[in-house]
C-alpha positions in Angstrom: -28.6 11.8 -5.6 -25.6 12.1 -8.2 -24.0 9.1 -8.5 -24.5 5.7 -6.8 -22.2 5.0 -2.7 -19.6 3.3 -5.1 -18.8 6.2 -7.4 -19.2 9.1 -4.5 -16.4 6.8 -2.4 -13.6 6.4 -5.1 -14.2 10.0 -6.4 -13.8 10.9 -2.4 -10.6 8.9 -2.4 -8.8 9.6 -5.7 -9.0 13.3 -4.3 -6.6 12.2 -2.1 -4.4 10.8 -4.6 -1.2 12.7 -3.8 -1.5 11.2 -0.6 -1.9 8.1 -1.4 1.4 8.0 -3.6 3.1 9.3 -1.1 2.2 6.6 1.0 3.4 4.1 -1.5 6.5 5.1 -1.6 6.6 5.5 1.9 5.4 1.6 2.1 8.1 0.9 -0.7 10.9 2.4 1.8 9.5 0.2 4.6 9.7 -3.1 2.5 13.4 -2.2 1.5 14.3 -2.2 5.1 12.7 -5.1 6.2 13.8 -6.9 3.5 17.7 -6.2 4.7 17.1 -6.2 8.1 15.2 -10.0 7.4 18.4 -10.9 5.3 20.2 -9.4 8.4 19.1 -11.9 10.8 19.8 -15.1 11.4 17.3 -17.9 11.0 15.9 -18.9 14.0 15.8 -15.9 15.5 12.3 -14.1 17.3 12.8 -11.2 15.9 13.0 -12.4 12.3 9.6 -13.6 12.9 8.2 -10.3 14.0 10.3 -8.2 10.7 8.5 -11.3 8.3 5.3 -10.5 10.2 5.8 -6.7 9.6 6.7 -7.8 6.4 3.4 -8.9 5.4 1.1 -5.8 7.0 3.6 -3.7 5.0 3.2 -5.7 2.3 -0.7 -5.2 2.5 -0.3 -1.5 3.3 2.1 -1.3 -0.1 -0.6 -3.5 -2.6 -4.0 -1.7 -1.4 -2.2 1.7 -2.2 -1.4 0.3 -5.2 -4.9 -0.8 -5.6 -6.3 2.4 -5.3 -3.5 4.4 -7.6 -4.6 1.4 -10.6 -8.5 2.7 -9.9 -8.5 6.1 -9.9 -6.3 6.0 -13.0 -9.2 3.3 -14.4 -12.0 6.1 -13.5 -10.4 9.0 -14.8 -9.5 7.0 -18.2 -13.0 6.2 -18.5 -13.1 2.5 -18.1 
């Protein structure tokens, strides 16, 4: 077996790597427009609560797509 589960799954995913960027900076767009739309609305309103809510799934979204960009650029330097 080449490789142990750990080095087959990020060499599975930094395959996808052009996807994945492309998902950050679809993620990137998302956090611009919450971020007006939260400076849009007033303060006690419901739906600010559900854009900060949104705000922190695409926040999530955005930082384990960077995650994954910061390791396959770790593997294929060689550290």
């Amino acid at each position: 077996m080449a490789g142990t589960y750990s080095d087959r799954f990020w060499k599975t995913i930094c395959e996808y790597r052009s996807a994945v960027v492309l998902l950050l900076g679809l993620e990137a767009v998302l956090l611009a427009l919450l971020v007006i739309a939260l400076w849009l609305q007033p303060a006690g309103s419901e739906t600010r609560t559900v854009l900060a809510a949104d705000f922190v799934l695409v926040g999530t979204g955005f930082f384990a797509a960077a995650y994954v960009l910061y390791r396959c650029r770790q593997r294929r330097h060689g550290r």
